[in-house]
N, C-alpha and C positions, 0 to 999 in steps of 0.2 A: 499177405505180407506182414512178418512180424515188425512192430516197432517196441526200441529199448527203449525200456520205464527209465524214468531220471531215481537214482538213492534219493529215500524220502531226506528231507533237510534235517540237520540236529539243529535245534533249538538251546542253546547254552544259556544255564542259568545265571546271572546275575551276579558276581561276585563282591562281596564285603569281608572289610578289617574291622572291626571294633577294638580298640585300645582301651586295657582294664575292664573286657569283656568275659570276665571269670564269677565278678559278683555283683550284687547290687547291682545299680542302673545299667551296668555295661553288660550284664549276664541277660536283663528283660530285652537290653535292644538286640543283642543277639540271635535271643529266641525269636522275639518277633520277627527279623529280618527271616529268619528261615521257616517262620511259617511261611512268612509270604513266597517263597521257595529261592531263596538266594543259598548259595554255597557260603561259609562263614568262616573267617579265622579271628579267634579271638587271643589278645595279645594278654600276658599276667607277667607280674615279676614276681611277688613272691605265695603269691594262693596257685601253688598248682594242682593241689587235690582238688578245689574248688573247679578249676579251668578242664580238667580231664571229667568233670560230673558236667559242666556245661557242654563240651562237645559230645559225649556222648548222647547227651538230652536233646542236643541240636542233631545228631545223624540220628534217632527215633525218627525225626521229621521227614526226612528220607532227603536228607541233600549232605553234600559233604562241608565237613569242619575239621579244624586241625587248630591244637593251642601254641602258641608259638611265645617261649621266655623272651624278657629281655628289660630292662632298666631304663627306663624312660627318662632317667636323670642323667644319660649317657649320651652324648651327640649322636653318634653314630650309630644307634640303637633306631631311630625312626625309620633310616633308610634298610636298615639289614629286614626289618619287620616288612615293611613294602615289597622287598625282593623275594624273602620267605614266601609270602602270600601269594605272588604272581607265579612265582615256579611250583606252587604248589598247586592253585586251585585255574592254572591257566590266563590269568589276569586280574585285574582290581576294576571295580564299575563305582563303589562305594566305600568310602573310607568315614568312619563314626569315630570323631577324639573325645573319649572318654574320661580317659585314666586322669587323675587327678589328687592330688596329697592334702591333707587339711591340717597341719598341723599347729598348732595354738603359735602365734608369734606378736606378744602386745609390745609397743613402743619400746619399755624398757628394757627389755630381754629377750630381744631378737639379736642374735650374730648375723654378720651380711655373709657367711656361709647359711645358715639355714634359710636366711631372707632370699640368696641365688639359690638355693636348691629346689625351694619352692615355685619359682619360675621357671628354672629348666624343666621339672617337668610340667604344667599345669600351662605354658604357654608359648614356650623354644620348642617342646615337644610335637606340638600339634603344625605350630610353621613350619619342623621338619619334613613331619610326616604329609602332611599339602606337598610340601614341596616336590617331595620324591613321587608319592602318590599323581600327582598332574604331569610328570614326566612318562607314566605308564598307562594311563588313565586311556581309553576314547574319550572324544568329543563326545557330549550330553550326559557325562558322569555328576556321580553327587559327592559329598564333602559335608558331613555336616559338625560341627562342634557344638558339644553341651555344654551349655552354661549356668548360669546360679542366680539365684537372684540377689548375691552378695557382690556383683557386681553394680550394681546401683546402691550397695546399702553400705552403711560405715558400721562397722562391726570390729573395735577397737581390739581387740584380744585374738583376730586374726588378719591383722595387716596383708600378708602377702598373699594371701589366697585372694580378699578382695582384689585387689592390685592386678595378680595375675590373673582372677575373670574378668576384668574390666578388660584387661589389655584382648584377649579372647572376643570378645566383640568388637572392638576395634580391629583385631584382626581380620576377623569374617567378613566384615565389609571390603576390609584392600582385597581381600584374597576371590571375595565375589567380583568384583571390578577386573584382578586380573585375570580372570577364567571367563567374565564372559563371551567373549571373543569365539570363545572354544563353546559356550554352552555348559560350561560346565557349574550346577549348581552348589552355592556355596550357601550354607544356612549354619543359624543359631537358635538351639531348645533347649527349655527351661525346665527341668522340672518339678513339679511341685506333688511329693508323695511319700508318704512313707515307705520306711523299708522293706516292710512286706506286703505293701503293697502295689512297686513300682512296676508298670506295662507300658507300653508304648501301643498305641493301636495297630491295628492288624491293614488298616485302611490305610495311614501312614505309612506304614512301611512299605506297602505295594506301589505308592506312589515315587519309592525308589525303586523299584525295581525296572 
């Protein structure tokens, strides 16, 4: 008597956004992510030359990536990115808020346009992107936000950036409180490294996966 074999299972990889993942810190977490074997979409506004070398250097790795534009200083830029992501690579497991502006703002010569612009993206951005992100998510995803260590520090000649990574960990905390229900991990990384020399470990990043 013949019996039918069950179709072996597909095992689906892991999927991640990285925001501002075209250069610098957002290009190393990237890559790391997809060593560890996670499929990657990495978001850029204005480095696309940049973002088409990072995905092609991510699918070397043998998983899929796709760059996906958009303007972080735009409300409705987080959620379009989230959608992007999940019609593309099948779902979201991991959402990394990267992207972030640094630009010079001392007491005297900041406009409260440049001092809002700073914010929208560097910390509305990232609560968007949670937001939409945990409405598509499984239960036991992750969510991580980098942070500065200009968050603890008074650095006169860049008010809003401080401002907006202080607010950044104060975020991560409501937003670990409201996920954990769901399991879903919310964290904050710091990192301390030069430019060329920024990695994320390969050990960390499996522990998202």
């Amino acid at each position: 008597m013949m019996t039918r074999k069950s179709p072996p299972s597909v095992k689906l990889r892991p999927r991640a956004l990285v925001t501002g993942g075209a250069v610098r810190i957002g290009r190393a977490i990237a890559l790391a992510l997809a060593a560890a074997g996670m499929d990657v979409a990495v978001s850029y506004h204005r480095s696309r030359a940049a973002a088409s070398r990072t995905v092609r250097d991510i699918e070397r790795l043998g998983v899929r990536s796709l760059a996906l534009h958009g303007d972080l200083g735009r409300a409705q830029t987080p959620r379009r990115l989230v959608a992007a992501t999940v019609r593309a690579l099948g779902g979201l497991d991991v959402l990394v808020n990267n992207a972030a502006v640094f630009p010079r703002t001392p007491l005297g010569r900041t406009p409260a346009a440049t001092f809002d612009a700073v914010l929208a993206v560097n910390l509305r951005a990232p609560f968007l992107c949670a937001q939409a992100a945990a409405e598509v998510m499984p239960d036991g995803s992750h969510i991580v936000n980098i942070g500065d260590a200009g968050a603890n520090a008074a650095w006169p000649g860049y008010l809003a950036y401080t401002v907006s990574k202080a607010g950044v960990m104060a975020l991560t905390r409501g937003l670990a409180a409201a996920l954990a229900p769901r399991a879903i991990a919310v964290n904050w990384s710091t990192f301390f490294a030069t430019t060329s020399q920024l990695t994320i470990g390969r050990a960390s990043a499996r522990e998202l996966a």
